[in-house]
C-alpha positions in Angstrom: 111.1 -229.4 -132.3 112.6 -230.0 -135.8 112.7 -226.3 -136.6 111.6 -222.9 -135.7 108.2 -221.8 -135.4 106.6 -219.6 -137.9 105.7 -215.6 -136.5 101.6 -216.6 -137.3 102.1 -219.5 -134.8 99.7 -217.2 -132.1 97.1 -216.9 -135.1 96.9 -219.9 -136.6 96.3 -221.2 -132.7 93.4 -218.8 -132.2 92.1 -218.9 -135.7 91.7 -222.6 -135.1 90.7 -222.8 -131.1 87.4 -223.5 -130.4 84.7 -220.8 -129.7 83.8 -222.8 -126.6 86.8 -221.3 -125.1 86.7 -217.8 -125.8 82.9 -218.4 -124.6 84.5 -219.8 -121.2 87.2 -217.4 -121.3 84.1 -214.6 -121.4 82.2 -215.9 -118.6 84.5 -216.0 -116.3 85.7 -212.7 -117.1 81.6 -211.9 -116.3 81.6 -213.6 -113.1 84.8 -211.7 -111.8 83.9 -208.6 -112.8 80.6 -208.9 -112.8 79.3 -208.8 -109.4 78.9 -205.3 -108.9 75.9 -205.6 -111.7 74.9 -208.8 -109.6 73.3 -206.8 -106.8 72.0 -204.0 -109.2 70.3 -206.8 -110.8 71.6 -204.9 -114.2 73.3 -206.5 -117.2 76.6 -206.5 -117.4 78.1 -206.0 -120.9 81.9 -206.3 -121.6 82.1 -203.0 -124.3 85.8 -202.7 -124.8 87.6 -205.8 -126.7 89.4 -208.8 -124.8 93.3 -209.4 -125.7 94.1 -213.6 -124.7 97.9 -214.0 -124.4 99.7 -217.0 -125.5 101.8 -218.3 -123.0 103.5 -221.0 -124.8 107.2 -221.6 -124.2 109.6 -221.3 -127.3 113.2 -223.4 -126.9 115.7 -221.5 -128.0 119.0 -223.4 -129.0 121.6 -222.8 -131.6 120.5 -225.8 -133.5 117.6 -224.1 -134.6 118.8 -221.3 -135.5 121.6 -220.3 -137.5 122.0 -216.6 -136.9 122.6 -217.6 -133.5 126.0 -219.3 -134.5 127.2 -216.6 -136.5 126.8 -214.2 -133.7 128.3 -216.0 -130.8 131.3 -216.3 -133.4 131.0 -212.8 -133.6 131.3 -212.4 -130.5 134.1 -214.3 -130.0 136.0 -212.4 -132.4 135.4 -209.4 -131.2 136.0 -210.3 -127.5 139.6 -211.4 -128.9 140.4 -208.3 -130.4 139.6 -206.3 -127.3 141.5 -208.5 -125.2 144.6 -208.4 -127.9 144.4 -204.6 -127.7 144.2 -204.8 -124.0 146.9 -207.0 -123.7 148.9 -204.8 -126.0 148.7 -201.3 -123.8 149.6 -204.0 -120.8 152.3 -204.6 -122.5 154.0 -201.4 -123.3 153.1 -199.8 -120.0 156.3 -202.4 -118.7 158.6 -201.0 -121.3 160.6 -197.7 -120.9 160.1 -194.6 -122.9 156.5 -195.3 -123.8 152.8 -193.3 -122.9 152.0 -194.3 -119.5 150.2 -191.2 -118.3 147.0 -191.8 -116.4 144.6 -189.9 -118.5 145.5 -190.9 -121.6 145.3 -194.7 -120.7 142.0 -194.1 -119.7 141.2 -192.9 -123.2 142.9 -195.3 -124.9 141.0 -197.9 -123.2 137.4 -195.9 -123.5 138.5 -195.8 -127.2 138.8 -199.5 -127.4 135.8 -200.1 -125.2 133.7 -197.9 -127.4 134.9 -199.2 -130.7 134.2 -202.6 -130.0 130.9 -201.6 -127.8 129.1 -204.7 -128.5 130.8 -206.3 -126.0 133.3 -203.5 -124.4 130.6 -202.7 -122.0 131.0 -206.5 -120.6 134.5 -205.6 -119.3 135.3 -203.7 -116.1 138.9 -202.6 -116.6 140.7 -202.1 -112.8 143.8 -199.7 -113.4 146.9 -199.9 -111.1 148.0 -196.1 -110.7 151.1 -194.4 -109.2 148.8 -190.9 -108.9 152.7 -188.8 -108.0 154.0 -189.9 -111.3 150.4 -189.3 -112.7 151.1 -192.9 -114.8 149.3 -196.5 -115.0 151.5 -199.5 -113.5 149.0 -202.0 -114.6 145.7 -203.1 -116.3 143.4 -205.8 -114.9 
């Protein structure tokens, strides 16, 4: 496949299928649910309209399409940032004198989490507490 597919794929297909299909496609339909009007020797008339699904598989591959590649680097991006900030709270939770306290970690990293919720919600954040000194030791 040289390039993607255009959204009237599904109807140019029908548009141009044969009627000896949907003519199949009816009778067998008929002989399924027909047999109930079988033995009442009655005619058995389909009233309500027939939806055919397309089933064909579509490839999907960053080589067809470009807003795929500018979204994984998106993504990229943004999973750096969250990792940066992460590694940042890590960071100052080691040095002396600076916001440690349980809750307020917690909120910091919902904050972070929320803000860059595209992929935040990827990330399970384990927390090393000390709960006498109500502070965070760690982040993994």
């Amino acid at each position: 496949m040289l390039k993607a597919p255009s959204k009237s794929t599904v109807s140019y297909q029908n548009k141009n299928r044969s009627w000896e299909l949907f003519r199949d496609y009816y009778y067998v339909l008929l002989e399924s649910l027909g047999q109930q009007a079988q033995m009442k020797r009655t005619k058995f008339k389909i009233k309500s309209k027939i939806f055919l699904l397309n089933a064909t598989t579509i490839s999907l591959c960053l080589s067809l399409f470009d807003w795929a590649k500018s979204k994984e680097s998106m993504d990229t991006k943004l999973t750096q940032r969250l990792e940066e900030q992460l590694n940042e709270i890590k960071q100052k939770l080691s040095k002396k004198g600076t916001l440690k306290k349980i809750s307020k970690i917690h909120k910091k990293v919902g904050a972070i989490k929320s803000k860059l919720s595209r992929i935040g919600w990827l990330y399970d954040i384990q927390y090393v507490e000390d709960h006498k000194k109500n502070i965070v030791i760690d982040i993994n």
